[in-house]
N, C-alpha and C positions, 0 to 999 in steps of 0.2 A: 117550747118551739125550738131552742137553739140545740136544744139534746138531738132533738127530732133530725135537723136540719144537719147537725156536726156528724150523726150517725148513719145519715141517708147521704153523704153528697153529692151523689147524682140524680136523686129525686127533685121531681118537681112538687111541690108542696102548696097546694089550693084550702085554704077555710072557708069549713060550711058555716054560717054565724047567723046568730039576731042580734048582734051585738052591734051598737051604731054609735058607740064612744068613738070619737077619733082618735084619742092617743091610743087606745086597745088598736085601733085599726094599725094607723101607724106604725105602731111597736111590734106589730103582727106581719108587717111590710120589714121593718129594718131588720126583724130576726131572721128575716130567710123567706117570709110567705111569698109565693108566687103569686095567686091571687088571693082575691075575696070574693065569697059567693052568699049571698041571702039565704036564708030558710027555706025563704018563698020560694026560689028558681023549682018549676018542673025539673021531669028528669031530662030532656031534649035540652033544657040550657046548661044542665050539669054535664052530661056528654059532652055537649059543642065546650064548654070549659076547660074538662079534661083531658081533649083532644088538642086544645089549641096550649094549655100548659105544658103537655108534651113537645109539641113542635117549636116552644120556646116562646112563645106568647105570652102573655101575661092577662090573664081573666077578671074580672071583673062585673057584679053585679052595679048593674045601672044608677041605682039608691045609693051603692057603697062608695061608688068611683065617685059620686058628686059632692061625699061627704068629706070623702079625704083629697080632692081637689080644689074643694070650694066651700071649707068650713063655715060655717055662719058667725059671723062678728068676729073676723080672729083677720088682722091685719098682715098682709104680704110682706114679708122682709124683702128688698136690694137687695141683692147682693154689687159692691161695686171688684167682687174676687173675679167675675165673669172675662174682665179681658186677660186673665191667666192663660183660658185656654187656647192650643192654639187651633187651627183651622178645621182640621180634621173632628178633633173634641168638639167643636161649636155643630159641624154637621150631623153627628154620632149624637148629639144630644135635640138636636132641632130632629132627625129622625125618630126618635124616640116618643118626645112631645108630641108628634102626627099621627101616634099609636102604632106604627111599624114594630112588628113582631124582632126580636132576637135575631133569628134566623134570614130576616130580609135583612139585617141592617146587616150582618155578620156576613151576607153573601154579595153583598154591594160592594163592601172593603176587600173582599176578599181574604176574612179573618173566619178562624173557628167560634164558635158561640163561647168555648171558655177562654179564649181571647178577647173576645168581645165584651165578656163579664167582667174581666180582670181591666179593661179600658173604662168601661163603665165606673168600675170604683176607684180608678183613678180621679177622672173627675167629679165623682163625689166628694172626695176629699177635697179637691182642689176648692171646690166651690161650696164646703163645709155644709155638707149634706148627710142624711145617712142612707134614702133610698131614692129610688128612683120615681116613687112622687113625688119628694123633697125637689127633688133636680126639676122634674117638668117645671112644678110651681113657679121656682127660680128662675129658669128658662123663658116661661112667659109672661111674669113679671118683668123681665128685665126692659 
């Protein structure tokens, strides 16, 4: 994935999977995957995926999103790093966790979407994260 991802860097990069390991998923998110997509999805939800990864969205099959947002028996960390960030960071991330596309958050601020990203991993670090399901989790844990 990170061959794929360091060799593509303006690609958007969706997986097609059966696979419902969460650290695969996960590890599949922090290497650069844009979304995740089931086996099962038709093709009309593979389109509407691939269209909405394009425009900066972040896709998601329904079964996968619930896996890596809401593991089964795997305990939420605090984070108490969260008053680090500061105001703007708290909105960019509360935007995010509402499912708000790249492009809406990115046009709201009045930032480019590779500005945006590069904000984005800011407070990933900040809040000792690697992706941006890591961050929602924390986010709505807090």
């Amino acid at each position: 994935m990170q061959q794929l991802v360091s060799g593509l860097p303006q690609s958007n990069v969706v997986i097609l999977t059966a696979i419902t390991q969460i650290a695969w998923l996960n590890e599949s998110l922090r290497t650069g995957a844009q979304g995740l997509l089931s086996k099962s999805c038709d093709r009309q939800q593979l389109m509407t995926a691939l269209h909405c990864a394009a425009a900066g969205g972040i896709p998601f099959s329904k079964s996968l999103l619930q896996l890596v947002l809401s593991p089964p028996a795997v305990k939420r960390r605090r984070f108490e790093s969260l008053p680090v960030l500061n105001q703007k960071q708290r909105e960019i991330l509360d935007l995010l966790s509402r499912g708000f596309l790249y492009k809406e958050i990115a046009t709201r601020f009045g930032f480019k979407i590779g500005n945006l990203k590069r904000r984005l991993h800011d407070i990933y670090k900040k809040i000792k994260v690697y992706n941006r399901t890591e961050a929602i989790n924390v986010w709505r844990g807090h």
